[in-house]
C-alpha positions in Angstrom: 99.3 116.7 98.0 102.5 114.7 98.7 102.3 111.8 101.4 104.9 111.6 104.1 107.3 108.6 103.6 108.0 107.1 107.5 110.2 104.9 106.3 113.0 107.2 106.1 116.3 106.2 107.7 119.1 108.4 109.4 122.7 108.2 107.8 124.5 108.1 111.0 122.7 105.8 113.0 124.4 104.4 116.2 122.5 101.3 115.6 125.0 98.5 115.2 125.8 94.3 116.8 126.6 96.0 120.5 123.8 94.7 122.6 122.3 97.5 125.0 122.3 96.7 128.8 121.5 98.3 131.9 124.4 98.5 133.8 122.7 99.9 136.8 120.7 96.9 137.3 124.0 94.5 136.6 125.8 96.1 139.6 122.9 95.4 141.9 122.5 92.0 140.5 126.2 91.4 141.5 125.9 93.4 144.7 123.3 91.1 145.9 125.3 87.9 144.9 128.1 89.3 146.9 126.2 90.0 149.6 124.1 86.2 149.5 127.2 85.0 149.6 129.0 86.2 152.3 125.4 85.8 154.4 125.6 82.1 152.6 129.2 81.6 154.6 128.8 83.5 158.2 125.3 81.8 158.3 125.2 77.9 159.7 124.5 75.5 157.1 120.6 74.7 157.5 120.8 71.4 155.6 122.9 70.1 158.9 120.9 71.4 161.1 118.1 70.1 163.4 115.5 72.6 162.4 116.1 71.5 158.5 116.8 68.2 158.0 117.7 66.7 154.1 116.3 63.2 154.0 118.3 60.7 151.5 117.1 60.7 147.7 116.4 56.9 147.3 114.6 55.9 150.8 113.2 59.3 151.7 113.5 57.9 155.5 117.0 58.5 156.7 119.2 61.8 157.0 122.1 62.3 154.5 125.5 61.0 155.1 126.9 61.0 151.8 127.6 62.6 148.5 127.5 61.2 144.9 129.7 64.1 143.1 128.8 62.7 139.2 125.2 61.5 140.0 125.0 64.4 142.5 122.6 63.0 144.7 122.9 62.5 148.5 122.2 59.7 150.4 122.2 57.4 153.8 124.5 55.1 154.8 122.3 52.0 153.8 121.5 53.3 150.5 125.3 54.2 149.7 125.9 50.1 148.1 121.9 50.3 146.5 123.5 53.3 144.7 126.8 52.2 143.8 125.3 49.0 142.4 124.1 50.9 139.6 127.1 50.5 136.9 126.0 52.5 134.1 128.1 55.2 134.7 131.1 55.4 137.5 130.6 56.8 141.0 132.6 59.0 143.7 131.1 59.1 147.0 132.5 61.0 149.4 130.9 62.2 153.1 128.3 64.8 152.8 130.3 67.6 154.5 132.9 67.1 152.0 130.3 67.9 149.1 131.0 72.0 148.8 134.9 71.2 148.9 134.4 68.8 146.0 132.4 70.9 143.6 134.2 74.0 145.1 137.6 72.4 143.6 136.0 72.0 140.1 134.5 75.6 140.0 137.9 76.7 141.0 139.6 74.7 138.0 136.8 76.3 136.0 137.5 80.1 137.1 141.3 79.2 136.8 140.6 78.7 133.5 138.3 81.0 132.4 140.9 83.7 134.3 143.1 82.7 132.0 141.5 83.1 128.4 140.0 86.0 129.3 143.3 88.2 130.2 145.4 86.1 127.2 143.0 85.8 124.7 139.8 87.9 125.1 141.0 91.2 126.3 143.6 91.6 123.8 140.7 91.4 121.3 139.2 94.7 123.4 141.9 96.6 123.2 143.1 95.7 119.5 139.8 96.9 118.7 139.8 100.2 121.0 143.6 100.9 119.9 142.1 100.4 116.5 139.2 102.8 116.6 141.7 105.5 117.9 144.0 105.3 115.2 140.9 105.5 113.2 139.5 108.6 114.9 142.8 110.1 114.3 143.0 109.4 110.7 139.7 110.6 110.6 140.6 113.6 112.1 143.5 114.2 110.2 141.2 113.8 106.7 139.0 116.0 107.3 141.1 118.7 108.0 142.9 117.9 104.7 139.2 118.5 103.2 138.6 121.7 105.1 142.3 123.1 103.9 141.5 122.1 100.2 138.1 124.1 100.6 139.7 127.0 102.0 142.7 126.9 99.1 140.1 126.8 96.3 137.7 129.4 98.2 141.0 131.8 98.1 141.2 131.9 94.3 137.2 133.3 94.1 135.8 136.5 94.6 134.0 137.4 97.6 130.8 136.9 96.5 131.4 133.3 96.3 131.9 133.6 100.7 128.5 132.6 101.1 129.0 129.4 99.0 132.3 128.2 100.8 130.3 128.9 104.1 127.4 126.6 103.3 129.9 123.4 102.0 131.9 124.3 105.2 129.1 123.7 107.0 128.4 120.6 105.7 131.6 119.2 106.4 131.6 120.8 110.2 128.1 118.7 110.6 129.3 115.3 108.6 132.4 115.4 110.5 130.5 115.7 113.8 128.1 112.8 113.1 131.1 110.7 111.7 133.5 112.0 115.1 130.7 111.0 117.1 129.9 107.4 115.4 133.2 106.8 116.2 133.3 108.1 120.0 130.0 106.3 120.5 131.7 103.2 119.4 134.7 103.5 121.3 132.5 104.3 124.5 131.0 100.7 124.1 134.1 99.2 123.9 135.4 101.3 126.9 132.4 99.8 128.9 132.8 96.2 127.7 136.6 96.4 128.9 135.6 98.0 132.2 133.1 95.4 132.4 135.6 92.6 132.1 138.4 94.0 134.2 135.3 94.5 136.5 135.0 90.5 136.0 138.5 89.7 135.9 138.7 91.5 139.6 135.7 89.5 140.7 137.5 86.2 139.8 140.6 86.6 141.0 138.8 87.7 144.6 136.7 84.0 144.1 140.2 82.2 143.6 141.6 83.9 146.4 139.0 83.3 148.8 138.5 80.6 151.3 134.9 79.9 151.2 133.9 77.0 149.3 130.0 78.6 148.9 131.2 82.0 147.5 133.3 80.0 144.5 130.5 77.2 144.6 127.8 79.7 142.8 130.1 81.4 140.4 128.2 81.4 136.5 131.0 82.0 133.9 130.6 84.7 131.7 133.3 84.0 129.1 130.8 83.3 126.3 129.2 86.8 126.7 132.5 88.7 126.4 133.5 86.1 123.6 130.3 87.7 120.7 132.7 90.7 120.3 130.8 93.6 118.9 131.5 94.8 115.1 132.5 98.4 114.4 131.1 100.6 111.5 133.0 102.0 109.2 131.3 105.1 107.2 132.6 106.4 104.0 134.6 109.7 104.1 133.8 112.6 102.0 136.2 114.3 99.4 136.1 117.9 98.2 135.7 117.7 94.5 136.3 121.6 93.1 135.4 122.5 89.1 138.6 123.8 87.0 138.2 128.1 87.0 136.3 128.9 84.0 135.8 133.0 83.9 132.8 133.0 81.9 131.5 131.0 83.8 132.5 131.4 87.7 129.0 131.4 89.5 127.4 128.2 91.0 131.3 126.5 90.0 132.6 126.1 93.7 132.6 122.5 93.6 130.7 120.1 95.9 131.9 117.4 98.7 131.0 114.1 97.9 131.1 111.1 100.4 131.1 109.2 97.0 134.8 108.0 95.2 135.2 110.6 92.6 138.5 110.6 90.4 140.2 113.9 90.8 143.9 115.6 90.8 146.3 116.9 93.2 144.5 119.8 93.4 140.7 117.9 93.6 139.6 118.8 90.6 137.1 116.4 88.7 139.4 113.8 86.0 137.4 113.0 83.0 138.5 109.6 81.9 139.3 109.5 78.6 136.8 106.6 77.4 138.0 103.8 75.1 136.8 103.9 71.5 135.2 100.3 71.5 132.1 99.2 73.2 131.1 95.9 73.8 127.2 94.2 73.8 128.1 91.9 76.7 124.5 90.6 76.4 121.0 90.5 74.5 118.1 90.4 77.2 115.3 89.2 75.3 111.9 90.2 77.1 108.8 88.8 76.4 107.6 91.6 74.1 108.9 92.1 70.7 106.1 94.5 69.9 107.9 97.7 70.1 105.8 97.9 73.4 109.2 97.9 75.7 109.0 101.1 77.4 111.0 102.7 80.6 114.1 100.4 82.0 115.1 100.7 85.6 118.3 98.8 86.7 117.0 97.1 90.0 120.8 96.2 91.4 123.3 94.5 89.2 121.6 91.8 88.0 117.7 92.8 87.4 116.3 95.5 85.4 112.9 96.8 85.3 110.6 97.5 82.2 107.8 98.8 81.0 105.3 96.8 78.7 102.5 98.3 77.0 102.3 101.2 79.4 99.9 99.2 81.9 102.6 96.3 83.1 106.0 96.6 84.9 107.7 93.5 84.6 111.0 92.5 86.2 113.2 90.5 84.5 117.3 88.9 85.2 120.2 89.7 83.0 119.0 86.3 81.1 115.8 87.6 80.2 113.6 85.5 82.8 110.5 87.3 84.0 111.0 87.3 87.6 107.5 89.4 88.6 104.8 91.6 86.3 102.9 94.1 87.9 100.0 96.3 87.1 99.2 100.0 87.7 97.1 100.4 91.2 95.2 102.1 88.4 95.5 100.6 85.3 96.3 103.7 83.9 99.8 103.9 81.6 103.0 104.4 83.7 104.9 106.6 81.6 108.0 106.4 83.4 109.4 104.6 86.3 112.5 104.1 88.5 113.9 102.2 91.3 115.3 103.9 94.9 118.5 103.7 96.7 116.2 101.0 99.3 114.7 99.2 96.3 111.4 100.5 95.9 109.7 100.9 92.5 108.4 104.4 92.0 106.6 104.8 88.6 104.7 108.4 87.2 101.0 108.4 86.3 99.6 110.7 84.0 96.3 109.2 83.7 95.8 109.4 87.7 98.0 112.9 88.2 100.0 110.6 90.2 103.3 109.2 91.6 103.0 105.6 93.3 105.7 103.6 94.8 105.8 100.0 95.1 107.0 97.7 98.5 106.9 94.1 98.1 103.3 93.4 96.3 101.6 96.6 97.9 101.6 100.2 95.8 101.5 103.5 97.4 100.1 106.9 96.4 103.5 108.9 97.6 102.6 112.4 95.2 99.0 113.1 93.9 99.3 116.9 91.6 96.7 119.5 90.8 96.1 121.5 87.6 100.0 119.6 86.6 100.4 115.7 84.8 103.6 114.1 85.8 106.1 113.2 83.1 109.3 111.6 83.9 110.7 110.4 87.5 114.2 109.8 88.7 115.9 109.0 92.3 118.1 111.4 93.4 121.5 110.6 95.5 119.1 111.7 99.2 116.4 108.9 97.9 114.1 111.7 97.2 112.6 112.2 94.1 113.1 114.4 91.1 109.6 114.9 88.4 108.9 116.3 85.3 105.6 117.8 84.8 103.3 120.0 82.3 100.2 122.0 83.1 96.7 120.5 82.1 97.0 123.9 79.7 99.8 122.8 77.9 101.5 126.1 78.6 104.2 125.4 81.7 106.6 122.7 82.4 108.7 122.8 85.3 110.6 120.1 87.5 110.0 119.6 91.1 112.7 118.0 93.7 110.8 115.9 96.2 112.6 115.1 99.4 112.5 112.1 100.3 109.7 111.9 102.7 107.9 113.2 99.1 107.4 117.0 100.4 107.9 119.4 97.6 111.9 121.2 98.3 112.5 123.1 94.5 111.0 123.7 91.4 113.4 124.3 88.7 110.9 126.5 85.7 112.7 129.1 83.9 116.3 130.5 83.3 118.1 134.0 84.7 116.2 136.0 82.0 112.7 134.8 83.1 112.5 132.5 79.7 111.0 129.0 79.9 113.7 126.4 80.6 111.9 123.4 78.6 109.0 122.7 76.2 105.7 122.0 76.8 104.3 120.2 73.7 104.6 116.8 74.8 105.4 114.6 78.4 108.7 113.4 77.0 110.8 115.3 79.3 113.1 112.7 80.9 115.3 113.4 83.4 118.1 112.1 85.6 120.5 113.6 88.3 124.3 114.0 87.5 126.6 112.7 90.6 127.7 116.7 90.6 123.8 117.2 91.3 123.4 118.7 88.1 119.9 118.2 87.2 119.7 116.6 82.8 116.8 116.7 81.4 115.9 115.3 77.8 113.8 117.3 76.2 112.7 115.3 73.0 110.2 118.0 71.3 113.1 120.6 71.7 115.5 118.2 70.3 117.5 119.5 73.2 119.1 118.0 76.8 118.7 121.2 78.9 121.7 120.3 82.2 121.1 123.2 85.4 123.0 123.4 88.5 121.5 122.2 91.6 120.2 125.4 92.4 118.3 125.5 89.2 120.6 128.1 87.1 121.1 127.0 83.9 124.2 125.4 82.8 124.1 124.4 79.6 121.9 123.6 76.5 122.7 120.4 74.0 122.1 120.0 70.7 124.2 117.8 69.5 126.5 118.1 66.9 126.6 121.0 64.0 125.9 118.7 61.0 124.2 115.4 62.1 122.6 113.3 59.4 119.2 114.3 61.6 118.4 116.6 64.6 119.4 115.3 67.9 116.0 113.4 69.1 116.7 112.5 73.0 114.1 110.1 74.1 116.4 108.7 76.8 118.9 110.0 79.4 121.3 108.8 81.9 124.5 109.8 83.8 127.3 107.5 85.6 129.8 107.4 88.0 132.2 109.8 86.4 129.6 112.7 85.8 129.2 111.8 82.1 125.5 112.2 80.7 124.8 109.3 78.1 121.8 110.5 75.7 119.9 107.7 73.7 119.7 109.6 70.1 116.8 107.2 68.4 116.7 108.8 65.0 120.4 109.0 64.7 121.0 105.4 65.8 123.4 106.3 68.3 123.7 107.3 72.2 125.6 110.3 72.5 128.3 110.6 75.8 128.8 114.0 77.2 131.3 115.2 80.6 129.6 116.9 82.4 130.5 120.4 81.4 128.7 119.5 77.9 131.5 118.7 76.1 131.0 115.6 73.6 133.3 113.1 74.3 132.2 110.4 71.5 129.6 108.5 70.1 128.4 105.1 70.7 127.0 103.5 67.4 127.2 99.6 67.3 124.9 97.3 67.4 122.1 100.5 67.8 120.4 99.9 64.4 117.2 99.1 65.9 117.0 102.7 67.8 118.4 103.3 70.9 115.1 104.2 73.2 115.6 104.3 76.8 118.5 104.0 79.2 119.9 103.1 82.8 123.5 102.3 84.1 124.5 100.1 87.0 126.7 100.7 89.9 129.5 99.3 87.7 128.9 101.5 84.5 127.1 99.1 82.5 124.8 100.7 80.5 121.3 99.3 79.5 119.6 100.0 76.1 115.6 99.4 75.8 115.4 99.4 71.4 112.2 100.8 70.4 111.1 98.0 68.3 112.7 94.7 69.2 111.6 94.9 72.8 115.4 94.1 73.3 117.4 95.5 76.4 121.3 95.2 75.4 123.7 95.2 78.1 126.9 97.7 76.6 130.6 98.2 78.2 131.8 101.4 77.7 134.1 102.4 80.2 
């Protein structure tokens, strides 16, 4: 039974620098300021009077005559030369009564001054930043209805039983747009409340400047290094329509996806398939600790750490210079057969020996998927962070894959083809798989000598062989795709990893430096691909693109 996942984030989140207030309680704070104030300058000033009298700082025994306006202390007459005769630091003392002119002159200089930055300097930034976001919205705007009209164009040239398909993409661009519109607006509100908040200010200070009450400008706080932490704005990647070249034999399940993802495509948004160079390049041996023929799985972990698998029971981390950053053992010391790493950088590894699927945060490992009367196989992150898993019955008669979402609650399971006939073979757990960026789900199915690609919904696509007249059947004990929908299969017997797009169609071969036997494979974020040999315990680093 799977186990929910709560870490689980949302997409669109509104969550961003702009620090949440309550404006309701601001306005009464400044109410009552106002109002203190203008009781502070009708009312008599109690520290005259004979019901409150302020006795001088340095004798305690006389009333106040006078002011020190640097030391600010107050003072009687007699103590006026004991104080001055202190010359550490300089002294103006004026009368007593003059005290609230004095340091109502400097907060004026102060408000003057803030007045100033904030309508030159400050507020400029505001609406830079609002004028921004609505040329933004706009473009926006303006994209996506670029995006619907390409849909629509491309929906035209189908039948109508393809209506039903356009709908559901529709849809999705409807909702994305939404979430994105409204990430935008919600932005743009802050801002709109910041810069009402500072006019609001602005107002307030010119009113202090203007007025004639020393006490009203004497309490004024600036607020100029609030409004100066100006708040960031997201930006959120927009989608693009990517629509398959019409094939008649093959028109079902071909509308094309949108993909929030830079895919290369035409005029017309169909997919590009760049024409790959014909030389590769070993940019770098990583040496691992094991030269055994033990190296197992590989996981890239970033750009610049890969994960491994070393005699089954140990995952070990290491850098693209071969140092073992961290080894880790099975929660159950069973084998893990496969592993891979999520979009948030967890470790999720398959366990055949415990029917389970574990994930692992930091030092601690979680059951996320325990199965009944099925073993797990093979395990890859899908573009949602969910999961995808190969699996066989305990009977050695079904194999299937299921598509975990990603709070690990079972969504498909992808078994046999149109005609009822078993999609894959069931002789062995070496059914690796990965997700194409199309969605396509690639499986390598080693005992079939056979990589068996269906849609996302599960129909099947194609089935590869590889070539007519190899030296040897193809034996796929590795499989990986890449940014540009290609499907790289690691052919061990053949010495060579085979490069497909991702209609099937071979594309070439890569052969150096693979005499040891390609095993395993993994690409980065920038299309380097990673080679586990079978016997070296080498992981070669290869540029192919």
């Amino acid at each position: 039974m799977a186990e929910r996942d709560t870490d689980s984030e949302d997409y669109y989140s509104y969550e961003d620098d702009f620090e949440e207030e309550s404006e309701t309680d601001e306005e009464e704070s400044e109410d009552e300021n106002l109002e203190l104030s203008h009781r502070n300058a009708a009312a008599p000033d109690l520290r005259l009077s004979a019901q409150h009298v302020v006795l001088c700082e340095l004798c305690n025994g006389s009333g106040i005559k006078s002011y020190c306006v640097p030391c600010k202390q107050s003072f009687c007459n007699e103590c006026v030369g004991k104080h001055l005769s202190h010359l550490s630091k300089s002294h103006k003392v004026v009368s007593y009564t003059e005290k609230f002119a004095v340091e109502s002159k400097a907060k004026r200089k102060k408000i003057k001054k803030d007045l100033e930055e904030l309508e030159n300097k400050i507020q400029p930034l505001y609406v830079k930043i609002a004028l921004g976001l609505q040329s933004e919205k706009t473009n926006v705007e303006k994209h996506y209805e670029r995006v619907d009209k390409a849909i629509t164009r491309y929906k035209e040239k189908w039948l109508k039983v393809v209506n039903e398909i356009a709908r559901y993409e529709k849809s999705r661009i409807t909702e994305f747009k939404s979430k994105h519109i409204s990430t935008i607006e919600h932005q743009e509100n802050r801002i709109s409340s910041k810069l009402a908040e500072i006019e609001e200010h602005i107002s307030y200070l010119k009113k202090l400047l203007d007025t004639s009450k020393d006490f009203i400008a004497g309490g004024y706080e600036s607020r100029n290094a609030e409004f100066k932490k100006l708040p960031s704005t997201k930006t959120l990647p927009l989608p693009e329509y990517v629509a398959h070249r019409i094939d008649k034999t093959e028109l079902y399940n071909k509308f094309g996806f949108v993909t929030f993802s830079s895919v290369t495509q035409d005029d017309d948004g169909h997919i590009v398939t760049n024409s790959l160079p014909r030389k590769t390049k070993v940019i770098k041996t990583i040496a691992t600790e094991n030269d055994d023929g033990s190296l197992g799985s590989v996981s890239c972990f970033g750009d610049d750490k890969i994960w491994t698998t070393v005699q089954g029971k140990i995952m070990e981390l290491y850098n693209l210079d071969g140092k073992l950053l961290k080894s880790v053992k099975t929660r159950s010391r069973n084998d893990a057969w496969d592993i891979t790493t999520t979009k948030r950088g967890y470790l999720v590894y398959s366990d055949p020996g415990s029917k389970t699927v574990n994930r692992m945060r930091k030092k601690h490992i979680k059951e996320l998927i325990r199965l009944r009367g099925w073993t797990p196989c093979c395990v890859c992150s899908t573009s949602l962070d969910g999961l995808l898993l190969t699996m066989i019955s305990e009977d050695r008669k079904q194999s299937k894959v299921v598509r975990y979402t990603d709070s690990c609650e079972e969504k498909q399971t992808i078994q046999l083809d149109d005609r009822g006939n078993p999609l894959y073979s069931t002789r062995s757990w070496k059914l690796y798989v990965s997700e194409n960026r199309n969605l396509d789900v690639c499986v390598a199915d080693t005992d079939a000598n056979a990589v068996v690609v269906v849609y996302q919904t599960g129909d099947l696509r194609f089935r590869y062989t590889g070539p007519h007249s190899p030296p040897k059947p193809l034996k796929p004990d590795g499989i990986t795709t890449d940014s540009q929908c290609r499907i790289l299969i690691a052919d061990s017997d053949n010495h060579k990893i085979h490069i497909l797009d991702q209609n099937g169609e071979i594309l070439r071969f890569i052969t150096s430096d693979l005499s040891d036997g390609p095993f395993r494979l993994c690409v980065d974020t920038r299309n380097n691909l990673f080679v586990a040999e079978r016997n070296s315990g080498n992981i070669k680093m290869i540029a192919y693109t």
